[in-house]
N, C-alpha and C positions, 0 to 999 in steps of 0.2 A: 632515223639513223642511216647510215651512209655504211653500205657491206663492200667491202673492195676486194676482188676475187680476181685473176685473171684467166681466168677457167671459167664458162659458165655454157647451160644450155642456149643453143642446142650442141655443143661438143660433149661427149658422153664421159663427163667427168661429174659423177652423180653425188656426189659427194655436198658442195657448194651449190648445187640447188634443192639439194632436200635440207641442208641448212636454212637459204632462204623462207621456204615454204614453214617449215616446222615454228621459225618465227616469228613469222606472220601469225602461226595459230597462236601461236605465244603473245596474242596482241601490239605485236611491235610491228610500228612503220617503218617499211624499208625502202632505199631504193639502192641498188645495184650498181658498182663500177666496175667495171671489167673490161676484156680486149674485143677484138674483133675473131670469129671462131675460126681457127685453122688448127685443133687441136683433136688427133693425134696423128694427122697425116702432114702436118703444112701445108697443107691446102686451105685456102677460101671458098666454102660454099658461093654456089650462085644466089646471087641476091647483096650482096656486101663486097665492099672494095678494104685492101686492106690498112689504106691510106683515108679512109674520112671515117669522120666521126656519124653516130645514129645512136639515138634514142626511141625504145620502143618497149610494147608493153611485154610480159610474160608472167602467166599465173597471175594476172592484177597487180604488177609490181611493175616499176617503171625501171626500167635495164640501158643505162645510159653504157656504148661504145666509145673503145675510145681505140687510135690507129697504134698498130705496131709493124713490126717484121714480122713475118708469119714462117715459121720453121720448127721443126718437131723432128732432126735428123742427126744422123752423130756426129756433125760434124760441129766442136766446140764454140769455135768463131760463130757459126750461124745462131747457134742454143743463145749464148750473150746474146747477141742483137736483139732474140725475139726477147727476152727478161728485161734487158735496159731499154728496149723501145716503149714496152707497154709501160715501166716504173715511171719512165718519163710524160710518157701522153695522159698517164694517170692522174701523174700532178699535177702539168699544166692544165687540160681540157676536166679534168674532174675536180676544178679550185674550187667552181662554185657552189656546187653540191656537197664537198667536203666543207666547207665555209659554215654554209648553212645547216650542217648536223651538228645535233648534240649530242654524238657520239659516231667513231667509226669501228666494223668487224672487220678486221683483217681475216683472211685467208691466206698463210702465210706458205703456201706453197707454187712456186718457187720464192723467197725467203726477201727477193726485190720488189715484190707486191707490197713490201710492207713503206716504201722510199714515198708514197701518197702520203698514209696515216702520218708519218714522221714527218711531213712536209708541214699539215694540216697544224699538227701538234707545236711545232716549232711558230706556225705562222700565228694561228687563231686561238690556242690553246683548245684544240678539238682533242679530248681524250681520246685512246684508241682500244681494241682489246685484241691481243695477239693470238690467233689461231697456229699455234705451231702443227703442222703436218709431218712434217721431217726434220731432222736436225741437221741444218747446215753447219760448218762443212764437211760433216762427213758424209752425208748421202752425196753430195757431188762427188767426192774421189770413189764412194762404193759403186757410183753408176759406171764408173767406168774414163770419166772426162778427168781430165789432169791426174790421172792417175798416180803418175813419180816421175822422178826426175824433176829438171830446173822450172819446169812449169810448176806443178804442184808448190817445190818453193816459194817460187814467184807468189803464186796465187792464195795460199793460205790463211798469212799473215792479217792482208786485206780483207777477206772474204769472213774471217772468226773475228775482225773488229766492227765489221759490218751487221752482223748479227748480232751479236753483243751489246750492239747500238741498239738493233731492234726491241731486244727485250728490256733494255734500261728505259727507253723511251716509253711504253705500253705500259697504261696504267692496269694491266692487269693479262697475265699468259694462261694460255692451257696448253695441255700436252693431251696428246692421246692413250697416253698408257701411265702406270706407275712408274714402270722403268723409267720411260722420258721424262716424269716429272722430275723424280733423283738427277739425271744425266743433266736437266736445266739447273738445280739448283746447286751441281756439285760444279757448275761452272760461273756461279756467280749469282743467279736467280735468289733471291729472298723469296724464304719459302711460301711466305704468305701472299706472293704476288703468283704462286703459280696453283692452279686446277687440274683435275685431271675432268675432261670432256671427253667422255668416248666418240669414236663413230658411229654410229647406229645404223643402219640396213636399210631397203626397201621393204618394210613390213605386210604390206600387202599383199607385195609377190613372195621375198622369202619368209614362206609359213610351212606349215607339215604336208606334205602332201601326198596322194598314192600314187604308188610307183610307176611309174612310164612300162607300161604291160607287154613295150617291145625291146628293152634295149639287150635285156638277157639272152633272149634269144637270137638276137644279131650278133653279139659276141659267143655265141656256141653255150653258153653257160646254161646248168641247170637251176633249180630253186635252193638245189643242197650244197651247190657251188657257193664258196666264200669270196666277195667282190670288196677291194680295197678301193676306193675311189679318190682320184688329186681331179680337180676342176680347177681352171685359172690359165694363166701366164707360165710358158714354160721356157723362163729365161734362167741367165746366172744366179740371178738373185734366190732362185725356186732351189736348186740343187735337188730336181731330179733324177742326176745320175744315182743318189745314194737309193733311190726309193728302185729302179731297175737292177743296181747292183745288190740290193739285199733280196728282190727275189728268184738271185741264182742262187744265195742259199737257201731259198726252200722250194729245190728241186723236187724235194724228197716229199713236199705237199702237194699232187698234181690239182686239189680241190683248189687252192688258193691263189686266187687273180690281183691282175693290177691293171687299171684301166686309167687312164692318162686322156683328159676331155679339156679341148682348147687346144691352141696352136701359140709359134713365140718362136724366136730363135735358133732354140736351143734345139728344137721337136727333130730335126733331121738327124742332128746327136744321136739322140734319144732312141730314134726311130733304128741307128744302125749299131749301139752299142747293143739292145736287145735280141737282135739278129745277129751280132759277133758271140753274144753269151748262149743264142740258143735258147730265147725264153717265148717261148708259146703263148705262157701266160698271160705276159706284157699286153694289153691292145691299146690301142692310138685311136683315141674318139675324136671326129670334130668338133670346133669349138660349138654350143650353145647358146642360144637365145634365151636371156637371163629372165625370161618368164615361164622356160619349160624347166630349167635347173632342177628346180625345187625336185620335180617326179625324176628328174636322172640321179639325182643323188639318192630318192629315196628309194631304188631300186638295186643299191650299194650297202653293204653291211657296214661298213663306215672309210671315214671322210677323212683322207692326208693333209696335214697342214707340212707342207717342208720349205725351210728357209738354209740357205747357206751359212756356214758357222762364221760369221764376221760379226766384228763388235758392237757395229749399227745394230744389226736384228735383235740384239739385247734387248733392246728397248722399243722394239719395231711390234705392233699388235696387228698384222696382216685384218684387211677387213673381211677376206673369205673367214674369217674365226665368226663373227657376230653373224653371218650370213648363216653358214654351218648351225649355229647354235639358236638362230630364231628358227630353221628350218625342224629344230628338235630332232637331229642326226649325230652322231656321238662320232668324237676324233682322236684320229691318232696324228699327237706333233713330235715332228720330226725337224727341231727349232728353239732357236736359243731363247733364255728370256722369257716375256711378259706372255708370249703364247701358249709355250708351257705352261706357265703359273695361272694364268686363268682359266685353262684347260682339268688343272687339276684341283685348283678351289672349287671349280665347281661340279666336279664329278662327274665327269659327261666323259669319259675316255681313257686312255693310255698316253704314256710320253716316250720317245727315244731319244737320245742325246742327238745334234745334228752333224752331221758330217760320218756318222760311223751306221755302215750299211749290216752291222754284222748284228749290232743292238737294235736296229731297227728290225731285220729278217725276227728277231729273237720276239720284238713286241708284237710283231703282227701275227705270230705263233700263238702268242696269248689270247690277243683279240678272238682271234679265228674258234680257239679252244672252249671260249665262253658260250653260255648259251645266248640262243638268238634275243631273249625276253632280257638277256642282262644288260645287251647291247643298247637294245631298242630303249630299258629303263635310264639307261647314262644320255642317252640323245633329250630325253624330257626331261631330264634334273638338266642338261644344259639349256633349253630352252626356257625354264623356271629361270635361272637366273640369268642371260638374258635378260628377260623383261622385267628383272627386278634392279641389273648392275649395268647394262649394257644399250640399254632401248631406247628409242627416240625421246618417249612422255619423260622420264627422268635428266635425261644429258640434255633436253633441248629448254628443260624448266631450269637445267642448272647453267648451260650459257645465258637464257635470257636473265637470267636474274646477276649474272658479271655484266651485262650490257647495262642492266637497268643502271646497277648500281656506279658505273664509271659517270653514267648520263647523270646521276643524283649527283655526286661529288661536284659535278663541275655548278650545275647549278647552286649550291652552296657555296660555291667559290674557291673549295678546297679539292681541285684536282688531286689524283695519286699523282707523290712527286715520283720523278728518274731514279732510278736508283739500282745497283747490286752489277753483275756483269760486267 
């Protein structure tokens, strides 16, 4: 099979290579199409030009390059170039390899990776299987690009017929959450063509672990001090300010912290809204090396999931959620949608509505109020499920077996036909 990715190691987009790997263990032969890495700086490592093609091995898998624009910056114009450069190099320079599968995995993030498989599909009748990551076009106008105005008009139209293409084409979609699989099918998807595949974590590294035996004491904190903890990205999309603005209402708790670990846009915000509020509490960790995580979080009484209240994150299942909950650390979300609800199916935490700092000050009164043993038992009921709903061995046995099953139809001759969207 033919995996077409335009992300791949070594750019630190972990996602689409523990795909790769997990199935491989799943005994499928793979080989790789992807870009050349200039992801997430726009830059080209030394060792690769970002105009010629290479082929080479990784993890025993043979990872065919192919040339784009290399650009990862805000500026719109440039974003296109690098997405229709790679869609393009993909097709042409990846014919032969798609040619010769009996089957292709998409990676359908950014959502013009998918212009190969529809290439393959149209030319050779190569089935494809649609990795949806994000839902195009709304993650493009929530990041920020074509936002409104005549652009956004402009761009729309094109961009939701495009997509639409994608998924009637693909013999077979996943989504990563429930909500996404609804949001696919309430726009045309036939429901029998869509999955839900979760993401699954770094299991190795996020697992339980004991707590980092310095970090309390670098933030002034005692052992009877209460530590709310947000790890990740602290951009728009995070809505941070709700989680600093809700611990000026619990002034009145001087026990109860908030510690803010990683860096992002947003963090100088962040860093002066706290200091116009007067909150001591607030501290600003830098970011971490995602092999010590596990003991920084486990030195936190529990774990902030916060998403901005936009209609995208409905259906958006942040992957700090499955990381959080293989690590067996119990959460409070603060976030619309699928992160809530599997937060709360599986009893591993509290929920706040998002966007309201005053419900959220209110849940983390709760939290804080519980005993330390009730906390600590919601982090292992989320880890239980986890590895029952969420973990590699189940989501990776359930993509190989859509992979198998598209490669089977076609050898009978009865591809899934186009259809729905």
């Amino acid at each position: 099979m033919a995996f077409v990715t335009q992300w791949y190691a070594p750019e630190p987009t972990t996602t689409p290579t523990w795909v790769a790997r997990s199935l491989r263990r799943q005994g499928l032969r793979l080989d790789v199409l992807t870009g050349i890495p200039n992801y997430p700086t726009g830059k080209v490592p030394d060792g690769y030009s970002a105009w010629r093609r290479y082929t080479e091995s990784h993890d025993g898998m043979r990872v065919h390059r192919t040339p784009l624009y290399p650009s990862h910056d805000q500026s719109a114009l440039r974003r296109v170039a690098n997405y229709a450069s790679y869609a393009t190099s993909s097709t042409v320079f990846g014919s032969s390899l798609l040619r010769s599968a009996d089957v292709a995995l998409v990676y359908s993030t950014p959502a013009t990776a998918a212009v190969a498989g529809m290439a393959a599909r149209m030319r050779w009748g190569v089935p494809y299987v649609l990795m949806v990551m994000d839902v195009w076009p709304d993650s493009v106008f929530a990041t920020g690009f074509l936002a409104g105005g005549p652009a956004r008009r402009i761009a729309e139209p094109p961009l939701t017929w495009f997509t639409n293409h994608t998924y009637r084409w693909a013999d077979h979609v996943t989504a990563t959450s429930p909500g996404m699989r609804e949001a696919l099918i309430s726009r045309g998807v036939p429901a029998d063509k869509v999955s839900v595949v979760y993401n699954w974590t770094d299991e190795k590294v996020m697992r339980p672990s004991e707590p980092d035996p310095t970090l309390r004491a670098r933030l002034g904190l005692s052992a009877d001090d209460f530590l709310l903890m947000y790890g990740g990205n602290h951009g728009a999309a995070q809505g941070l300010d709700v989680a600093v603005q809700a611990m000026h209402d619990l002034r009145d708790r001087p026990e109860i912290h908030l510690a803010l670990v990683g860096g992002g846009i947003d963090k100088p915000v962040l860093r002066s809204l706290a200091a116009r509020l007067g909150l001591p509490n607030v501290h600003f960790v830098d970011a971490v090396d995602a092999v010590h995580m596990p003991a920084v979080m486990a030195a936190a009484d529990l774990q902030l999931v916060s998403l901005a209240d936009q209609p995208l994150f409905r259906f958006t299942l942040p992957s700090k959620v499955q990381s959080i909950m293989s690590c067996g650390q119990p959460v409070l979300t603060c976030a619309p949608g699928d992160a809530a609800h599997v937060v709360r199916e599986a009893r591993c935490g509290l929920s706040a509505p998002p966007g309201d700092p005053h419900a959220l000050a209110h849940a983390i009164r709760q939290a804080a109020d519980l005993p330390r043993q009730h906390l600590r038992e919601m982090g292992m009921a989320g880890r239980d499920y986890y590895l029952t709903h969420l973990g590699e061995q189940i989501n990776a046995q359930r993509l190989a077996d859509l992979v198998r099953d598209a490669a089977a139809r076609r050898r009978r001759g009865r591809p899934g036909r186009p259809g729905g969207a």
